[in-house]
C-alpha positions as CSV (number, residue, x, y, z in Angstrom):
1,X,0.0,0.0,0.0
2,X,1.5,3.7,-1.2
3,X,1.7,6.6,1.4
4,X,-0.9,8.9,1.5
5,X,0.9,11.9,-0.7
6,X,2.1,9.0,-3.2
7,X,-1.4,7.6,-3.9
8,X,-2.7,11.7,-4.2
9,X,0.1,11.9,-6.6
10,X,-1.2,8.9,-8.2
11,X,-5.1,10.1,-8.1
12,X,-3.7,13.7,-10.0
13,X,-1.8,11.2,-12.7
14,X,-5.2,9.6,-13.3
15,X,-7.3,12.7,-13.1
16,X,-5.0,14.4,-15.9
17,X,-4.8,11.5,-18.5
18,X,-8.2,11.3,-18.2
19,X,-9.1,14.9,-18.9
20,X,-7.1,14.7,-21.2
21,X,-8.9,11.9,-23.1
22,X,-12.0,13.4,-22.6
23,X,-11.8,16.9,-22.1
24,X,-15.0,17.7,-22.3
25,X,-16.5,15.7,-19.4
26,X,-16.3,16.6,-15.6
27,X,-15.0,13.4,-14.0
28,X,-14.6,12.2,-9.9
29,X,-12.8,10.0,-9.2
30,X,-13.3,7.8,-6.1
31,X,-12.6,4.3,-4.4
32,X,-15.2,1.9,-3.0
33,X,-14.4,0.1,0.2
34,X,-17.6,-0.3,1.3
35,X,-18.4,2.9,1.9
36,X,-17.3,5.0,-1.1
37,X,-15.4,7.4,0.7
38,X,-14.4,10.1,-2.1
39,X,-10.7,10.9,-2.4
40,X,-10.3,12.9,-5.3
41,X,-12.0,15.2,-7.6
42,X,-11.6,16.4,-10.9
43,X,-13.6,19.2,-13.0
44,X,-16.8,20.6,-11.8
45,X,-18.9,18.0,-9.6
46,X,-21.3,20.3,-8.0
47,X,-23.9,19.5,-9.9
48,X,-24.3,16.2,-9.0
49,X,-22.4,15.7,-5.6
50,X,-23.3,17.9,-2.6
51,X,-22.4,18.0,1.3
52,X,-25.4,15.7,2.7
53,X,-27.0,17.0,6.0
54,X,-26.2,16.2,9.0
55,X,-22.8,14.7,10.0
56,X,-20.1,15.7,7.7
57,X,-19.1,12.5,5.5
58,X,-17.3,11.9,2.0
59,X,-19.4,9.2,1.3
60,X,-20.0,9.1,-2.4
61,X,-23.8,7.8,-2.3
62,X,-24.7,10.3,0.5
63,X,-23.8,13.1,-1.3
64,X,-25.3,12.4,-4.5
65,X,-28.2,14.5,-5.9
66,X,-31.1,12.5,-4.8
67,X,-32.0,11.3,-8.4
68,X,-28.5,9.9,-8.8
69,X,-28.3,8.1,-5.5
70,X,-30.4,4.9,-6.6
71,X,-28.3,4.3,-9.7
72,X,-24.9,4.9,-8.6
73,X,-25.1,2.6,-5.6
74,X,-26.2,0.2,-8.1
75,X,-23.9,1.1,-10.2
76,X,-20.9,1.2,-7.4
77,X,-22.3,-2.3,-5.8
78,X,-21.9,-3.9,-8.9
79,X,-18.4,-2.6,-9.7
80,X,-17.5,-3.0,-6.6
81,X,-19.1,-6.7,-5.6
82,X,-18.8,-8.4,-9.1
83,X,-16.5,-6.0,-11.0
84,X,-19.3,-5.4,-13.7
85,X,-18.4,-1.5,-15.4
86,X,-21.7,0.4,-15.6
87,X,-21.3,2.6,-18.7
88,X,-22.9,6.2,-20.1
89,X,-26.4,5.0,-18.1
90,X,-28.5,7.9,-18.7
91,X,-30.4,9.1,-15.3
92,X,-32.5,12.3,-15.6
93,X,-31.4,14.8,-12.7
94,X,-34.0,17.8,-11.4
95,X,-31.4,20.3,-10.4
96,X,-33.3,24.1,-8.8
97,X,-36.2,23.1,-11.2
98,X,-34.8,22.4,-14.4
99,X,-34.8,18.6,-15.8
100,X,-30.8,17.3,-17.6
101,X,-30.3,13.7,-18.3
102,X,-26.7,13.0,-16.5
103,X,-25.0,9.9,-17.9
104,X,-23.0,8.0,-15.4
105,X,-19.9,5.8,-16.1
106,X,-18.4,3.7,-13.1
107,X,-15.9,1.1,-13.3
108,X,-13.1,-0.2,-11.6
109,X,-9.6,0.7,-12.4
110,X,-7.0,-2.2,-12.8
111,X,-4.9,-2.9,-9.2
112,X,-2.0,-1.4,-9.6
113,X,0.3,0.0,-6.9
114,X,-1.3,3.7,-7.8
115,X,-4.7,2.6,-8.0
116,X,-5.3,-0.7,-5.7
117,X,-8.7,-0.9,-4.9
118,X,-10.3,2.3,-6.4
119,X,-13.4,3.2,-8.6
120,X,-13.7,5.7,-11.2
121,X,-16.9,7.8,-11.4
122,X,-17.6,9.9,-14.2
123,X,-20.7,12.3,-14.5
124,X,-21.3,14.0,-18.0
125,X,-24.1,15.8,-19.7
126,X,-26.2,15.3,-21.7
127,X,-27.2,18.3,-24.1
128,X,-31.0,18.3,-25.8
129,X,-32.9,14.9,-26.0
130,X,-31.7,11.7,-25.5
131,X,-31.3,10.1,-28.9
132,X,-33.2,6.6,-29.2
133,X,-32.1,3.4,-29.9
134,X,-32.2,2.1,-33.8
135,X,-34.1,-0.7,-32.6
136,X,-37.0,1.4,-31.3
137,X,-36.9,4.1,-33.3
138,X,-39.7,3.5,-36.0
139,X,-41.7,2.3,-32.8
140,X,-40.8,6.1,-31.3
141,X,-41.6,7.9,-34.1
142,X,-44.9,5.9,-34.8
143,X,-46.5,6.8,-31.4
144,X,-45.8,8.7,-28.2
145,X,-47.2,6.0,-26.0
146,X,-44.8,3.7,-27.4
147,X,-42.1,6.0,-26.2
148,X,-43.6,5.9,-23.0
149,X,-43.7,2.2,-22.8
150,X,-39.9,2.1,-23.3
151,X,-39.4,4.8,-20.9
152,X,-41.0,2.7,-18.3
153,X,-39.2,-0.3,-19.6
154,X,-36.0,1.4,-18.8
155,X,-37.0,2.6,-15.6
156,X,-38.3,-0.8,-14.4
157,X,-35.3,-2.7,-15.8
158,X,-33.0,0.2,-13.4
159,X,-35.7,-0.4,-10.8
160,X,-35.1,-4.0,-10.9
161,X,-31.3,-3.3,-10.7
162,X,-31.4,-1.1,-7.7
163,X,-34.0,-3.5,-6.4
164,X,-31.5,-6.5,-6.5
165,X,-28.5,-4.5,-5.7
166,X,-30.2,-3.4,-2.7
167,X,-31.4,-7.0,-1.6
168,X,-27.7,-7.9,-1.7
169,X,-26.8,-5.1,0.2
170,X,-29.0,-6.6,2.5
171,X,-27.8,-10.0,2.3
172,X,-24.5,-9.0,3.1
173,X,-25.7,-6.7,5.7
174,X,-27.5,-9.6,7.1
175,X,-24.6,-12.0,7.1
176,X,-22.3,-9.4,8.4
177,X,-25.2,-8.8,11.4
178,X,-25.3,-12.8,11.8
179,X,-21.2,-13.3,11.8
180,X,-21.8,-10.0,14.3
181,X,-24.4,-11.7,16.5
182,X,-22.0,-15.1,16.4
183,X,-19.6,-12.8,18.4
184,X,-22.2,-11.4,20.2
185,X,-23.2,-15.2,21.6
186,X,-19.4,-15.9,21.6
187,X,-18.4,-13.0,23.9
188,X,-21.5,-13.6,25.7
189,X,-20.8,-17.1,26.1
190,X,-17.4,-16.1,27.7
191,X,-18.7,-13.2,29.7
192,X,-21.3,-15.9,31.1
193,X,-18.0,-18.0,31.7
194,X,-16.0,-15.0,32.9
195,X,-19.1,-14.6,35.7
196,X,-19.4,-18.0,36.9
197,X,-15.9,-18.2,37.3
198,X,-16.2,-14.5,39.0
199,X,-19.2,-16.2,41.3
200,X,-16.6,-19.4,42.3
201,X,-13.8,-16.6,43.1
202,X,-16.3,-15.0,44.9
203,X,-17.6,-17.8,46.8
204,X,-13.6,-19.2,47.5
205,X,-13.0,-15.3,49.2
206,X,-15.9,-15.4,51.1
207,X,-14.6,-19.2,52.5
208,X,-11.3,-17.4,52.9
209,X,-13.0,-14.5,54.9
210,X,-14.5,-16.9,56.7
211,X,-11.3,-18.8,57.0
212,X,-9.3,-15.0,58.1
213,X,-12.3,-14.4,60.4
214,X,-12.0,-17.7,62.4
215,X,-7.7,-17.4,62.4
216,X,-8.5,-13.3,63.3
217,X,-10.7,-14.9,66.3
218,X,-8.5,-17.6,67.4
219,X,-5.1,-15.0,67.5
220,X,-7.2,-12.2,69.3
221,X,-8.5,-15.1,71.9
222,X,-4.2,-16.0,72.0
223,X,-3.5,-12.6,72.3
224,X,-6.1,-12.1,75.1
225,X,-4.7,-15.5,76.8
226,X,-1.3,-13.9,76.5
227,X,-2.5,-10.7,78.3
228,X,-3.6,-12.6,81.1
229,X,-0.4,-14.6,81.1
230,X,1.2,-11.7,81.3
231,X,-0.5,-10.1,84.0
232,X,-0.9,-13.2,86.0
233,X,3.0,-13.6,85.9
234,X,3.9,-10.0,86.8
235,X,1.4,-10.5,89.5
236,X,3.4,-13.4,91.1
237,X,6.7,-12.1,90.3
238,X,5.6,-9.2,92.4
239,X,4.0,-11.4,95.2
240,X,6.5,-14.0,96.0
241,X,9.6,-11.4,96.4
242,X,12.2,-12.2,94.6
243,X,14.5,-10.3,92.8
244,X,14.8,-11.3,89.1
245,X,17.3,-10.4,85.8
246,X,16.8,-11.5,82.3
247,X,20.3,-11.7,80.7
248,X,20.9,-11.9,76.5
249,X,23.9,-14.3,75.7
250,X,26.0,-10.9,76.0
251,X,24.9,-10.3,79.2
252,X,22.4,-7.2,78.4
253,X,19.8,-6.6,80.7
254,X,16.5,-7.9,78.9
255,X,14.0,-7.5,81.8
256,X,13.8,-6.5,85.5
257,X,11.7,-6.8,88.6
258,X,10.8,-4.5,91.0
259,X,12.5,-6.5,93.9
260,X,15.8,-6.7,92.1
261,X,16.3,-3.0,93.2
262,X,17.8,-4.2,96.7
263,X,20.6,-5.7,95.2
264,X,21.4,-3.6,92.4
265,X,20.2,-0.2,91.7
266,X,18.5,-0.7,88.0
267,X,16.0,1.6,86.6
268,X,13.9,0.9,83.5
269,X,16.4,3.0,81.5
270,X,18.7,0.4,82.3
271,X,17.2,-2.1,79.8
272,X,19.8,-3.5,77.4
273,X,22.9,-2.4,79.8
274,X,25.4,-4.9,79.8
275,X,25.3,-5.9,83.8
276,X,28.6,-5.5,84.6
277,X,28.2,-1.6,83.8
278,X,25.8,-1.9,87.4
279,X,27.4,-2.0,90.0
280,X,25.8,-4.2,92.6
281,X,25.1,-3.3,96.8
282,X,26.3,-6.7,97.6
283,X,30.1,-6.9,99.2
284,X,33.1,-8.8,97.3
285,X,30.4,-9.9,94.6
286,X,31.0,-10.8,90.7
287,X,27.9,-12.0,89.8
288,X,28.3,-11.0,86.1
289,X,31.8,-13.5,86.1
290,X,29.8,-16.2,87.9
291,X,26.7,-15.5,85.1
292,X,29.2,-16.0,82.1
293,X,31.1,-19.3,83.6
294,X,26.9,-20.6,83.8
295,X,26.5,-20.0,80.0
296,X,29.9,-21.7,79.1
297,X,29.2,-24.8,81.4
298,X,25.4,-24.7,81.5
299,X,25.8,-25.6,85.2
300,X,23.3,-24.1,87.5
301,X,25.2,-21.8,90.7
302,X,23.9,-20.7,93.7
303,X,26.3,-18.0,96.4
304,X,25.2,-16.1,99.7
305,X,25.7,-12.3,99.0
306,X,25.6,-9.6,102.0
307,X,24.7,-6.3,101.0
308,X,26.6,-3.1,102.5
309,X,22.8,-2.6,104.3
310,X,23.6,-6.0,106.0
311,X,20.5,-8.0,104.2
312,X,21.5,-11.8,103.0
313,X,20.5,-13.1,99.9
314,X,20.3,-16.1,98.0
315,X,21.8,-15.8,94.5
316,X,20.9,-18.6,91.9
317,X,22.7,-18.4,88.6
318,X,20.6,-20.8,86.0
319,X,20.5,-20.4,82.0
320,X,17.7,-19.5,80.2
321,X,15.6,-22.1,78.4
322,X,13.2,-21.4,75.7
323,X,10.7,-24.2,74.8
324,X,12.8,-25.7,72.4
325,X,15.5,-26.0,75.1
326,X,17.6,-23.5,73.4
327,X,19.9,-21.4,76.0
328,X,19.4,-17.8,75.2
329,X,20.9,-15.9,78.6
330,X,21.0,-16.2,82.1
331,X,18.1,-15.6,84.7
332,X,19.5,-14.5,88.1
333,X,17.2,-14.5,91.2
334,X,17.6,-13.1,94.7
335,X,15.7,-14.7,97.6
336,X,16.0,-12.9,101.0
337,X,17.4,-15.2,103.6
338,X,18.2,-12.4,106.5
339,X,15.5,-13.7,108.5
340,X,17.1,-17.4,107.9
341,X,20.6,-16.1,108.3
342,X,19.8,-14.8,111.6
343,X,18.2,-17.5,112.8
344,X,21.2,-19.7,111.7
345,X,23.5,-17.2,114.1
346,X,21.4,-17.6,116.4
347,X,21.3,-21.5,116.4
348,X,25.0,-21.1,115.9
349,X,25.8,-19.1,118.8
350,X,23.6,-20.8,121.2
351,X,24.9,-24.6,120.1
352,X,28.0,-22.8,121.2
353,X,26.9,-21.8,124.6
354,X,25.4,-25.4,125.0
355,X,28.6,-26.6,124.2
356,X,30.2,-23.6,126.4
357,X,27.6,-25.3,129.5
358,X,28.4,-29.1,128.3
359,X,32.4,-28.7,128.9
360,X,32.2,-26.4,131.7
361,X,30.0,-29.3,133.8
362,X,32.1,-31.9,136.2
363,X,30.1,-34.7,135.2
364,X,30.7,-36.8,131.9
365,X,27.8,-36.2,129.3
366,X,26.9,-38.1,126.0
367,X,24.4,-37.2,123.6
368,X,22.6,-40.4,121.8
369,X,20.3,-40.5,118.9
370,X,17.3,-42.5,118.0
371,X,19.8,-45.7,117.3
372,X,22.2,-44.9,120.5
373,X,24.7,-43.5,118.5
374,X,27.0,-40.9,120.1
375,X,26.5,-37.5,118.3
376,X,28.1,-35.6,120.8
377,X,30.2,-35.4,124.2
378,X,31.4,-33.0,126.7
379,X,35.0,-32.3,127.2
380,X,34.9,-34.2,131.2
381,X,33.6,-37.8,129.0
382,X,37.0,-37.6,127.2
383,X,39.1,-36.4,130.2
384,X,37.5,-39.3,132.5
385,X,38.1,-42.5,130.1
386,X,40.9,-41.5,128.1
387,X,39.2,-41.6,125.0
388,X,39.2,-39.3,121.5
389,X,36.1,-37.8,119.5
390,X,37.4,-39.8,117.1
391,X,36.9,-43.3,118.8
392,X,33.8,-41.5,119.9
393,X,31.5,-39.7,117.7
394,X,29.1,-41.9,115.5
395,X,29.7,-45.1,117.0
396,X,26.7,-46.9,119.1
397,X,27.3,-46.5,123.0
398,X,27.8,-50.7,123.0
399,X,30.6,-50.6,120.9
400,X,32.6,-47.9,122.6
401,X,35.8,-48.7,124.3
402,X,35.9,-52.8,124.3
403,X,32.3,-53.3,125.1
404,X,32.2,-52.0,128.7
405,X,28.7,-50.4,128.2
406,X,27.3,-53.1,126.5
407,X,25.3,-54.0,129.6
408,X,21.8,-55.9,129.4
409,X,19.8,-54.1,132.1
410,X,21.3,-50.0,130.5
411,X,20.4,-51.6,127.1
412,X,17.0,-52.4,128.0
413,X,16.9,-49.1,130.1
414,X,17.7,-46.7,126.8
415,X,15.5,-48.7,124.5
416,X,12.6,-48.4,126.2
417,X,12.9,-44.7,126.9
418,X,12.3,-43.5,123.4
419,X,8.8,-45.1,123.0
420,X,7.9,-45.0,127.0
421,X,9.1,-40.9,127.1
422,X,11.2,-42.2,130.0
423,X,14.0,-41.4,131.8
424,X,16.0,-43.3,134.6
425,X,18.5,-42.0,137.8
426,X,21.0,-43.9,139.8
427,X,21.9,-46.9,137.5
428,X,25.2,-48.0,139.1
429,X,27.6,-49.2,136.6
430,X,30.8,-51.3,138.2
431,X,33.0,-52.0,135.0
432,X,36.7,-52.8,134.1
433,X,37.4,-49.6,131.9
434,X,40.3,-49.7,129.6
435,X,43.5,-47.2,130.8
436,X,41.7,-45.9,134.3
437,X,41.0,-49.4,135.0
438,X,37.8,-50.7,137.1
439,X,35.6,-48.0,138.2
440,X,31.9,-47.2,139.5
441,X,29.7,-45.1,137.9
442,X,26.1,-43.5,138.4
443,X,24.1,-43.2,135.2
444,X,21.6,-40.7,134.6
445,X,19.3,-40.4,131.6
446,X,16.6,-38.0,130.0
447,X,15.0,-37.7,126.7
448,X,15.6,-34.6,124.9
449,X,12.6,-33.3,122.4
450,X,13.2,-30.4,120.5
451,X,12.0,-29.6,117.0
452,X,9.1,-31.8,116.1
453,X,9.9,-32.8,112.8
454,X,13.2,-33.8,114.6
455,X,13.9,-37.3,116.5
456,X,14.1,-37.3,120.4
457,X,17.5,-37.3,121.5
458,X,19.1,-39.2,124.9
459,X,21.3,-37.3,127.5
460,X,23.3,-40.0,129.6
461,X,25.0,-38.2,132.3
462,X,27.5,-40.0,134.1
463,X,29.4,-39.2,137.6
464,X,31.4,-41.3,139.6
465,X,30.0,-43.1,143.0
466,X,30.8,-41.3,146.6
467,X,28.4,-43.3,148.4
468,X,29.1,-46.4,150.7
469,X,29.4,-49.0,148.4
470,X,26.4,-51.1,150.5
471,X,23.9,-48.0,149.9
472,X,25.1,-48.1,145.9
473,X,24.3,-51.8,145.8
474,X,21.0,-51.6,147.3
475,X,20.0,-49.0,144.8
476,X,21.8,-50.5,141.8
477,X,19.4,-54.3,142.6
478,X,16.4,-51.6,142.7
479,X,17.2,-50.5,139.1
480,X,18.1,-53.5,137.7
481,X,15.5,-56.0,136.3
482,X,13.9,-59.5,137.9
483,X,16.4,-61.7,135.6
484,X,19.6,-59.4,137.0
């Protein structure tokens, strides 16, 4: 297909050679796609072409005079659909009043690269009265009616032509509105396709909306559940009163509680501090060294830490444990044990007092447990029978020295205290002891009860016989049993 200004160019070459053939004539010509747009002009056309109303078009047929409009689309159709020329057809034209036969020549011009696809449409006059045809010209000249019988010949056989013209314009009109409605049920079958699949991607989000709705439900119910967990664990943390640190792997401060404040001085600032930047109340502490040796060996520590305020507390060094046992820091806690501390001097000093009362008494006392073992013994039982703590302490009161006390009636005596809530005074004891040799001794015992989640012990006091050995004897065959 040529350019625009090279098919003009073309349109002038075929405008002058025609002229020039047939100077005499005015000439338009014009190509017929379908709509007979006109696209060039040569000589004087305003006769038979004018602007048509309305809308401004270049269609051919629309802007012929109206007596010309009938022939020349039969005339174009013809050229155009079956490439049949139409040529010098005589149509009578009434132009402001005044009656011209106009004889019309279309054909269609040979493809060529100037002319692809174009029609040539010539217009000419004719001057005075048509001249008949040989073959109906005695009939003319015989009668006027006969004339008029041919002119209505004519016009029928154009009517006819027009007539069938126009029926195939309407064939093809109706095959192009059938191939058009084909589309129309085509793109309606796929919009109808388009909107069911629109209704099942509609119907899938509302089952994912659903789905998002239930999962927006269960998370707010996990984060409410999480709240409480939150609170309820602040809430104890706070109750049961003891200090706690969250430590990273690096040591930073993660979290605090409020009771940690007693042992160092951390404010909420202080989040994500290493702890060894705090410096802690406690005296001749290094917590922070003991918390990184628990991350390398993963080994749980406890220490006793006095602060300069004189309060004891518990340290307990563990790692931190997530769910998936991962270690991810250290947790310290501080438990205050000044309440136990002092108790524990307390005990302390006044098991030294005992002990203070024990050796400062003349007679020789030993301390027995549940199974007669010796668990303790004043400093006048060791002076007395030459013996150690170490032959002493933890041995049963039978088996000390080489037997000596290993006596039937004292056995009987101490076992029976225990359950009886006994005691006895004035067992005589006449024995061969080893190193101060034979010896009589008064025994004394009494059950000792002190804590009640404790066992009972036995204190056997012992103190050697100043009475007349008679009186001794008579008292000794009072304590002893029937069987001797």
């Amino acid at each position: 297909m040529l350019d625009v200004p090279a098919k003009l160019k073309a349109y002038e070459g075929l405008g002058v050679e025609f002229s020039a053939r047939d100077d005499e004539q005015y000439i338009a010509a014009c190509p017929f796609t379908g709509k007979a747009r006109k696209l060039y002009v040569h000589g004087e056309t305003g006769k038979y072409l004018r602007p048509a109303p309305g809308q401004a078009t270049l269609n051919v047929v629309d802007m012929a005079r109206e007596d010309l409009q009938l022939d020349l689309r039969a005339a174009l159709h013809a050229a155009a659909n079956h490439g049949t020329a139409t040529l010098e057809r005589n149509v009578p034209v009434t132009t402001d009043g005044n009656s011209q036969t106009v004889r019309i020549s279309v054909r269609r011009l040979a493809d060529t690269d100037a002319s692809e696809g174009l029609t040539l449409v010539s217009f000419q006059d004719v001057a005075g009265p048509v001249p008949p045809k040989p073959a109906h010209r005695r009939r003319a000249a015989g009668s006027p009616e006969a004339q008029r019988i041919e002119d209505m010949a004519r016009e029928l056989a154009y009517t006819r032509e027009n007539l069938q013209a126009t029926i195939e314009e309407q064939q093809a009109s109706n095959e192009e509105l059938k191939s058009t409605n084909e589309e129309l049920q085509s793109t309606n079958e796929e919009l109808q396709s388009t909107n069911e699949e629109l209704e099942t991607s509609k119907e899938e989000l509302q089952s994912v909306n659903e789905e998002l709705i239930t999962v927006n439900a269960e998370l707010q119910a996990k984060i409410e559940e999480l709240a409480g967990m939150q609170n309820d664990m602040k809430n104890l943390l706070d109750s049961i009163n003891i200090g706690t640190i969250f430590l990273d792997r690096d040591l930073i401060i993660r979290r605090f509680t409020r009771e940690t404040a007693r042992v160092y001085r951390l404010v909420p600032t202080d989040v994500g501090r290493p702890l060894a930047d705090i410096k802690s109340m406690g005296e001749n502490d290094d917590l922070a060294g003991q918390a990184r040796s628990v991350l390398d060996s993963l080994a749980s520590r406890e220490c006793e830490i006095r602060t300069v305020g004189g309060a004891s507390y518990l340290a307990r060094i563990q790692p931190y444990r997530t769910l998936d046992n991962v270690i991810d820091g250290v947790v310290l806690t501080f438990t205050d044990i000044s309440q136990r501390a002092e108790g524990e001097a307390m005990v302390k000093a006044a098991r030294a007092l005992a002990e203070a009362i024990v050796d400062t008494v003349r007679e020789a006392l030993v301390v027995l447990d549940a199974n007669l073992k010796v668990v303790g013994a004043s400093r006048s039982f060791y002076r007395r029978f030459q013996v150690t703590s170490g032959d002493t302490l933890g041995r049963r009161i039978y088996e000390l020295g080489n037997g000596q006390w290993d006596i039937p009636a004292l056995r009987e005596l101490l076992e029976t205290i225990l359950p009886r809530d006994q005691s006895f005074d004035g067992f005589v004891v006449e024995q061969e002891f080893p190193v101060i040799g034979r010896c009589k001794m008064v025994l004394n015992a009494r059950r000792v009860v002190g804590n009640p989640s404790q066992a009972p012990l036995i204190l056997l006091a012992m103190e050697q016989a100043r009475s007349p050995e008679g009186a001794l004897a008579g008292h000794s065959d009072d304590l002893l049993p029937p069987n001797g």
